[in-house]
C-alpha positions as CSV (number, residue, x, y, z in Angstrom):
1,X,-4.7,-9.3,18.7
2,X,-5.3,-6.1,16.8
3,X,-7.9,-6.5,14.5
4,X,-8.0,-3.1,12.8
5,X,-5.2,-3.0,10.6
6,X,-5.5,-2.0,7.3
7,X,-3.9,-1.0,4.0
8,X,-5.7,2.0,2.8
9,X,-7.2,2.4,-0.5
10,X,-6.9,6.1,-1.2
11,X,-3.7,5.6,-3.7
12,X,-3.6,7.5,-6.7
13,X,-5.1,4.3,-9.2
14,X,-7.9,4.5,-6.7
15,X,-8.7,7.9,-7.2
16,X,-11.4,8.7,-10.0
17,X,-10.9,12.3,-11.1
18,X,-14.4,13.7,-11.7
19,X,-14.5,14.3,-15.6
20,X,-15.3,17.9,-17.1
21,X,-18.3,17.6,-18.9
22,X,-18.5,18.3,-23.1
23,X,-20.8,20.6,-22.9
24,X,-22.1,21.8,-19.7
25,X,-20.8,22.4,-16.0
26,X,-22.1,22.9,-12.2
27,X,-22.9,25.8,-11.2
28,X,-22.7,26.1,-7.3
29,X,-26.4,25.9,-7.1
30,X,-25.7,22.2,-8.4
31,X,-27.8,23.5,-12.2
32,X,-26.3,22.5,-15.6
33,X,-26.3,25.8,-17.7
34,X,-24.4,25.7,-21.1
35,X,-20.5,26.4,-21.5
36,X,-20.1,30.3,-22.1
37,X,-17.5,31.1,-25.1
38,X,-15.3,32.1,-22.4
39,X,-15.0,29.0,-20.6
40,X,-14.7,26.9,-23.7
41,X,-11.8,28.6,-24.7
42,X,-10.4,28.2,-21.2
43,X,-11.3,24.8,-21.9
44,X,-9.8,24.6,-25.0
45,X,-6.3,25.8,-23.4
46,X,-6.6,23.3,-20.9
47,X,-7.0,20.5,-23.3
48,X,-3.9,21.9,-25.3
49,X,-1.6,22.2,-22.5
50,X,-2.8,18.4,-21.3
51,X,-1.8,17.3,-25.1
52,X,1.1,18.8,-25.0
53,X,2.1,17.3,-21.8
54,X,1.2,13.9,-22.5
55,X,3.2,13.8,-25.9
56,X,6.5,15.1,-24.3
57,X,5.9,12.8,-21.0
58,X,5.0,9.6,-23.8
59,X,8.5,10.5,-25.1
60,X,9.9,10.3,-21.9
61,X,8.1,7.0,-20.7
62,X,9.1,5.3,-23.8
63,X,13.0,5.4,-23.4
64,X,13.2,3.7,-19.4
65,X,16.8,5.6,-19.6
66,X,14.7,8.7,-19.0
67,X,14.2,10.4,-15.6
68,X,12.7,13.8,-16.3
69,X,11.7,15.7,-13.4
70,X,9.1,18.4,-14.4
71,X,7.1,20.8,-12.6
72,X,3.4,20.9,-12.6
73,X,0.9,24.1,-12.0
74,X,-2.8,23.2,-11.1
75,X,-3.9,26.2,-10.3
76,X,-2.2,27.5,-7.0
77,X,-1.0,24.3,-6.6
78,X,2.8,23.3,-7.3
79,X,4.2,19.8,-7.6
80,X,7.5,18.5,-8.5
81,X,8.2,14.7,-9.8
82,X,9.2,12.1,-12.3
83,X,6.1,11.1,-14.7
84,X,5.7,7.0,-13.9
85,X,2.5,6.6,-16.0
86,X,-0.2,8.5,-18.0
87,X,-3.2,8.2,-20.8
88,X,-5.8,11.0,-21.7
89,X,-7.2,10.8,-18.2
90,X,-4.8,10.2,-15.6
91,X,-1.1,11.2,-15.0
92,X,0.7,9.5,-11.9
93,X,3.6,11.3,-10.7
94,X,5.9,10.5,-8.3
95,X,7.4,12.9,-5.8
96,X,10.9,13.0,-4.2
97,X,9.4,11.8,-0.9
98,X,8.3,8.7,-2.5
99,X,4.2,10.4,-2.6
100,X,2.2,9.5,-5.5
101,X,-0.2,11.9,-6.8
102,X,-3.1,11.3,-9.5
103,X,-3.3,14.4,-11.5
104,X,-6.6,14.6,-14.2
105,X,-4.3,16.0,-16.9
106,X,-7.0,19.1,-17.8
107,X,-6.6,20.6,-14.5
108,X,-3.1,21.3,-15.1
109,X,-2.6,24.8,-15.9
110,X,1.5,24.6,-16.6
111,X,4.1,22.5,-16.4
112,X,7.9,22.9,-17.2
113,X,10.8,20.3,-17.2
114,X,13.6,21.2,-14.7
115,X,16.3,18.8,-14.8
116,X,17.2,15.6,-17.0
117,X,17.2,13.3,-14.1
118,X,15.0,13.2,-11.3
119,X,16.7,12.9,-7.6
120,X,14.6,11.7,-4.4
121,X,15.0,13.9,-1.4
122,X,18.1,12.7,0.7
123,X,17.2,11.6,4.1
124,X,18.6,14.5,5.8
125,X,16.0,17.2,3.5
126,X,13.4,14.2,3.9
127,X,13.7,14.7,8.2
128,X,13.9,18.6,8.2
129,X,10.5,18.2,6.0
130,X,8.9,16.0,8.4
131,X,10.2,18.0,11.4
132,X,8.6,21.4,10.2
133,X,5.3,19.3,9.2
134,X,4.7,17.5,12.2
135,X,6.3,20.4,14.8
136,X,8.1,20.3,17.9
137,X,6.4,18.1,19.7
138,X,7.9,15.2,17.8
139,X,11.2,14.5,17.0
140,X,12.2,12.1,14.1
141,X,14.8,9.5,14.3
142,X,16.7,8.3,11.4
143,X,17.9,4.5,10.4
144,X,19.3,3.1,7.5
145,X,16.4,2.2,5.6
146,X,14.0,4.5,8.3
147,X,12.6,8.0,9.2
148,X,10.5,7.7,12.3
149,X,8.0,10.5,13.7
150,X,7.7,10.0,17.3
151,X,6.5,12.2,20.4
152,X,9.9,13.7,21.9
153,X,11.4,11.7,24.8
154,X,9.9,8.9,23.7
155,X,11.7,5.9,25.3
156,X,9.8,2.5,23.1
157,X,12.6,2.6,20.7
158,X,10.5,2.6,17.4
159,X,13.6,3.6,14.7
160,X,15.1,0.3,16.1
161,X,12.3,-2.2,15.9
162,X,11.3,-1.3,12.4
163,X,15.1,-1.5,11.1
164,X,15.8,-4.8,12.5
165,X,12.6,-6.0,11.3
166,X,13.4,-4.7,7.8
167,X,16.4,-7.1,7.9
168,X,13.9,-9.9,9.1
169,X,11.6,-9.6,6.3
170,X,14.6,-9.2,3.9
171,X,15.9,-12.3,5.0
172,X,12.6,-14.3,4.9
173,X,12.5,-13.9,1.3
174,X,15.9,-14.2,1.0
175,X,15.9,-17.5,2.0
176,X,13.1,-18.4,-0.4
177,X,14.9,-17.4,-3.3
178,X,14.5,-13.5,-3.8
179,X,16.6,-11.3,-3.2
180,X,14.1,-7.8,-2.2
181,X,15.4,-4.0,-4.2
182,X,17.1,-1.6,-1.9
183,X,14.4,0.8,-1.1
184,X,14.4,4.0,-3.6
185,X,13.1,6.3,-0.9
186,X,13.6,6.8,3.1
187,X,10.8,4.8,4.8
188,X,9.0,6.7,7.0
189,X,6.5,5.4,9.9
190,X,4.8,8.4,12.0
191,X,3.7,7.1,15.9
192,X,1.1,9.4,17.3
193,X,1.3,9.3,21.4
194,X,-2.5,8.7,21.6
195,X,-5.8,7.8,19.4
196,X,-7.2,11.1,19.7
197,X,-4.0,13.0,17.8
198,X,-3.9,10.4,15.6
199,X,-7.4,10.3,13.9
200,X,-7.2,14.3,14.6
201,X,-4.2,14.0,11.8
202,X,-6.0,12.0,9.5
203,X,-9.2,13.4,9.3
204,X,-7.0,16.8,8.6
205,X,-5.7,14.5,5.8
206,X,-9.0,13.8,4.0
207,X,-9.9,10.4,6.1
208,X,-12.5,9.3,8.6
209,X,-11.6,6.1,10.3
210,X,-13.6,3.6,12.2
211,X,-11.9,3.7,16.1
212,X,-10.9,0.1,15.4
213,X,-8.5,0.9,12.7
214,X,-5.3,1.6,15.0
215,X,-2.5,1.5,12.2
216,X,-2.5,1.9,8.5
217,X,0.1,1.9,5.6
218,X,-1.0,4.7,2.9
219,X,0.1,3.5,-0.7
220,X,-0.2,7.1,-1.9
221,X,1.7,8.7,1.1
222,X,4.1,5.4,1.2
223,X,3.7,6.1,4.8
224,X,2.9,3.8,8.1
225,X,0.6,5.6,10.8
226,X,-0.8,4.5,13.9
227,X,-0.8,5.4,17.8
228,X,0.8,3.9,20.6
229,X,-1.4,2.3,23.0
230,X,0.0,1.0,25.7
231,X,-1.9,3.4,27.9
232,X,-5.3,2.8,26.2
233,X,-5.2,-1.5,26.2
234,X,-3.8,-4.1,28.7
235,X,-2.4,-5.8,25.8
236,X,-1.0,-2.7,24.5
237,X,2.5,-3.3,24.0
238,X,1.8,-6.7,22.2
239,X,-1.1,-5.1,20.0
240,X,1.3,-1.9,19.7
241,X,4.1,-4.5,18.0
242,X,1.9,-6.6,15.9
243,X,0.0,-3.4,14.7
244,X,3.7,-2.3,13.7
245,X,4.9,-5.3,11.8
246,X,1.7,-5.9,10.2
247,X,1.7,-2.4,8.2
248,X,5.7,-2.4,8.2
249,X,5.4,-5.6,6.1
250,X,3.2,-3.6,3.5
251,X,5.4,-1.1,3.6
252,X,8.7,-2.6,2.9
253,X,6.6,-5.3,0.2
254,X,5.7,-2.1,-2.0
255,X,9.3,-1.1,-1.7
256,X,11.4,-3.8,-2.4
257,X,9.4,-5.2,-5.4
258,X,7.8,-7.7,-3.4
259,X,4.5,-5.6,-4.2
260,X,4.2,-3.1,-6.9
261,X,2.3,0.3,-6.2
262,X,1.6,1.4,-9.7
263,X,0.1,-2.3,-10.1
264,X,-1.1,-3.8,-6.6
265,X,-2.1,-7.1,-6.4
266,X,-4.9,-8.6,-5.5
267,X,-6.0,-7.6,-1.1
268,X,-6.0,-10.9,-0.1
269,X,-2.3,-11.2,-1.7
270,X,-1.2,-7.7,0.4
271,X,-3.4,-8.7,3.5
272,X,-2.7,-12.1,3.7
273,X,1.2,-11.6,3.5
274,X,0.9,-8.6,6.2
275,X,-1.0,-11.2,8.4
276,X,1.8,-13.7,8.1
277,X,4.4,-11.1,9.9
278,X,1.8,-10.9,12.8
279,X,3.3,-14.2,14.0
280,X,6.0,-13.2,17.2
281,X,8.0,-16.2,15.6
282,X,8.7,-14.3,12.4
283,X,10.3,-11.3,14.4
284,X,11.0,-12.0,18.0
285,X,14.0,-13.7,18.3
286,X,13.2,-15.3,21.7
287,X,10.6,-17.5,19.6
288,X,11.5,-20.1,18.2
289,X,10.8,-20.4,15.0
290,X,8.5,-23.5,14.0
291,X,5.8,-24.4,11.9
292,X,3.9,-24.0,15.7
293,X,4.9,-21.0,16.4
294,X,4.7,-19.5,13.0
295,X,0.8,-19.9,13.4
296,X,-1.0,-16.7,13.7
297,X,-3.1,-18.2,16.6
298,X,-6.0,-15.4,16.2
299,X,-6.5,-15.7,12.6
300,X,-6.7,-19.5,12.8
301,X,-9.4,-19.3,15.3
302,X,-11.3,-17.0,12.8
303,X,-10.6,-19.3,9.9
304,X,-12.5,-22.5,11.9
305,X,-15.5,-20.2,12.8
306,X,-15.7,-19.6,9.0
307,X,-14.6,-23.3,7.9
308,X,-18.5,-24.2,9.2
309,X,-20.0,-21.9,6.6
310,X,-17.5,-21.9,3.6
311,X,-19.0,-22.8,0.7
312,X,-17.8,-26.1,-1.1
313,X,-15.1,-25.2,-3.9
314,X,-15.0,-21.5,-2.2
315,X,-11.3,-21.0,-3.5
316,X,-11.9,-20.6,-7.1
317,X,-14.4,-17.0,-6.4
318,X,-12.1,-16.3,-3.7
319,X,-8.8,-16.1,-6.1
320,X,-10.8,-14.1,-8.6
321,X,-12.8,-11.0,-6.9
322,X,-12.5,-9.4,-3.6
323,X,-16.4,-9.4,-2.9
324,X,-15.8,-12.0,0.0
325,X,-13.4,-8.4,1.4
326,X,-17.0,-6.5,0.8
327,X,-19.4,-8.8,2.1
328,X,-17.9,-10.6,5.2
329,X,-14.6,-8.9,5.9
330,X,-13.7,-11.1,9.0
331,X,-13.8,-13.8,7.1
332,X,-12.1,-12.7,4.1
333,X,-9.4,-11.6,6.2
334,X,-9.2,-15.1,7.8
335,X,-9.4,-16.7,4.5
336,X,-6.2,-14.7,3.2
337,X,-3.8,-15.8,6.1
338,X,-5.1,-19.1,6.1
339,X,-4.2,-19.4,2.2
340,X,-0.8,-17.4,2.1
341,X,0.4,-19.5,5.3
342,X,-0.3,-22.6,3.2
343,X,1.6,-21.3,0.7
344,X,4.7,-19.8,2.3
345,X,4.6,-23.1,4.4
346,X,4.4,-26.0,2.5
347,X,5.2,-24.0,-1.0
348,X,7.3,-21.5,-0.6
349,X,9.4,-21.4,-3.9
350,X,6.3,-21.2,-5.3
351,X,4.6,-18.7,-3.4
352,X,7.2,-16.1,-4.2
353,X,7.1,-17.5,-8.1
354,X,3.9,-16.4,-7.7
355,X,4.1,-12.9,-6.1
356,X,6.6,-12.2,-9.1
357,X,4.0,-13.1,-11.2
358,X,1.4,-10.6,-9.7
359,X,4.3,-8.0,-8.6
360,X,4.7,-7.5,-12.7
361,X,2.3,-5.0,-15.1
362,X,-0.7,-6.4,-15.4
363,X,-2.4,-6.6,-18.3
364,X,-5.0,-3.6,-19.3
365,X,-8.7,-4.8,-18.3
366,X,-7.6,-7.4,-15.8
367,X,-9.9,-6.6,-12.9
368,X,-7.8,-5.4,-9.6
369,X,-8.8,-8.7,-7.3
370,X,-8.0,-11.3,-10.2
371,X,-5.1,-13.3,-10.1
372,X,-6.3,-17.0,-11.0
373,X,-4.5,-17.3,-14.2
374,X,-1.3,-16.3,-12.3
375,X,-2.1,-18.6,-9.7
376,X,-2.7,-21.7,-11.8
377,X,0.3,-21.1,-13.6
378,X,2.5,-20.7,-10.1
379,X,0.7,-24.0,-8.6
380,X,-0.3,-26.0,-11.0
381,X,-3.8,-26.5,-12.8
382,X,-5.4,-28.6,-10.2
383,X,-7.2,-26.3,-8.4
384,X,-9.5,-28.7,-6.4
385,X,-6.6,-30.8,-5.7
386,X,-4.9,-27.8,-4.5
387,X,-7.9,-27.0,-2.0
388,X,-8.2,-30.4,-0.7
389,X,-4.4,-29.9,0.7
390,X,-5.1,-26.4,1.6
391,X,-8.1,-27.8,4.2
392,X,-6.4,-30.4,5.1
393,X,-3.6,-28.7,5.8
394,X,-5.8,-26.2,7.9
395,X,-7.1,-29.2,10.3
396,X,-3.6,-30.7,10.8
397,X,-2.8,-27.4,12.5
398,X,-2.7,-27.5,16.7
């Protein structure tokens, strides 16, 4: 079972921009000296081009009819999207690959408006671009809903397992009442041939990963990269698939509304639902599917080591803060299938009641790993109750 999955948290609302200070900056020494007269006015221009920007991008946000694609300058830098959200410190714009970037609005240097509407790529641009970035050692093979990077010649038949296991998870929530958005942008999963070019690519992209991540989807990107490895493990094509469905789920959750990538919910919410299309049963269709077979057999087996240490009443802190995540990730991780398999098992009208609840805005100040309130409202108010079915639940399970 591959253990080092993981949905990265380098998206644009987890980016802090480093403020410019009121009255003093860094020299490359690392001493404060005072603002010359020069760089205040260069300041001051900054500031009045950021203004300016975030009144005619207000007026755009305001009527949702709106789809302004503008064109930003910071510095040398060029980037072209449709504004999705801004205040005094942050802009989020949206390119027509489906990237987010996180722009600190006083490092803009110019911007201009070029069109009324704003147009993703279509998937034919969106494969020449990946095809000149990735180079001719990979070729890219396109699906309805699917761009995939691959090594050239390869012969595992990626584009095909990630399409038909779009239309499974379409049709899992389908079947529990919600019926998932049509993807606004090309989905696009990159499949390195070994380990070695694929942290080689995203330490070139700003990361440093622990060996044991083998696969991650990028909310900022809106990509899915991992590695193949059925060279490097004996269970490498099993650990290749589950590796593939796990971070496909988080992909296609973010792009059908299931999730929402301005707003995220809570990580147990993502993980836990990522964990859940782990299971074989849930996208092979020589398993049967039953409540048996449905059970994600490793994460279970974590779950009872950490049953003989969980606090009494643990669901309560576990609902509202990710510290568990910070503190003893194995367990966390457990805890969040454990939970969401409950749910989508014995509640499933309202476990996806409840990921509409925390797939909406959420309200300014409500810390990122919160979501009690939602979840008493989904459930009901009876949260001890609630967690004396969950364990029960837990040690009914063979």
């Amino acid at each position: 079972m591959p253990t080092g999955t993981s949905i990265l948290t380098r998206p644009y609302f987890m980016v802090t921009c480093r403020a410019v200070g009121e009255n003093f900056w860094l020299n490359q020494a690392g001493h404060r000296r005072p603002r010359s007269n020069r760089s205040n006015m260069f300041r001051g221009k900054l500031l009045g081009i950021a203004a300016a920007i975030l009144v005619l991008w207000g007026v755009a946000l305001e009527s949702r009819a709106e789809q302004w694609t503008f064109e930003l300058q910071l510095g040398e830098q060029r980037l072209v999207g449709l504004p999705v959200g801004w205040s005094s410190q942050q802009i989020a714009l949206l390119g027509r690959d489906g990237r987010y970037w996180s722009i600190d609005p006083r490092r803009i240097t110019g911007y201009r408006k070029l069109a009324e509407t704003f147009q993703p790529y279509a998937p034919a641009e969106m494969r020449s671009r990946l095809r000149a970035e990735f180079g001719p050692a990979f070729d890219v093979t396109t699906t309805t809903h699917y761009l995939v990077v691959h090594p050239v010649g390869d012969s595992q038949g990626w584009a095909e397992r990630f399409e038909r296991f779009y239309r499974q998870f379409v049709s899992y929530f389908r079947i529990r009442g919600w019926q998932a958005q049509e993807p606004q942008f090309p989905l696009v999963a990159v499949i390195f041939p070994d380990q070695t070019s694929y942290l080689n690519y995203t330490r070139r992209s700003g990361l440093q990963l622990p060996p044991e991540v083998i696969g991650y989807y990028a909310l900022d990107t809106n990509r899915v990269l991992m590695f193949d490895m059925t060279d490097l493990r004996a269970d490498g094509p099993s650990a290749n698939l589950q590796t593939v469905f796990h971070e496909a789920a988080h992909q296609i959750a973010f792009n059908t509304g299931i999730h929402n990538r301005l707003s995220p919910p809570p990580r147990w919410v993502v993980e836990g639902l990522g964990m859940l299309f782990e299971s074989p049963a849930l996208w092979d269709p020589a398993v049967p599917s039953t409540l048996s077979s449905r059970v994600n057999r490793y994460r279970l087996e974590r779950m009872r080591r950490y049953l003989v240490r969980r606090p009494a009443g643990a669901l309560a802190e576990f609902l509202n803060s990710d510290r568990l995540f910070k503190t003893d990730p194995d367990a966390a991780y457990a805890e969040a299938w454990a939970l969401s398999f409950f749910l989508a098992e014995t509640r499933p009208r309202q476990y996806v009641d409840f990921l509409r609840r925390v797939a909406g805005d959420r309200p300014s100040g409500t810390p990122d790993a919160a979501c009690l309130t939602e979840f008493l409202e989904s459930f009901g108010p009876n949260l001890p109750l609630l967690e004396a079915h969950y364990l029960r639940f837990l040690n009914s399970l063979q």
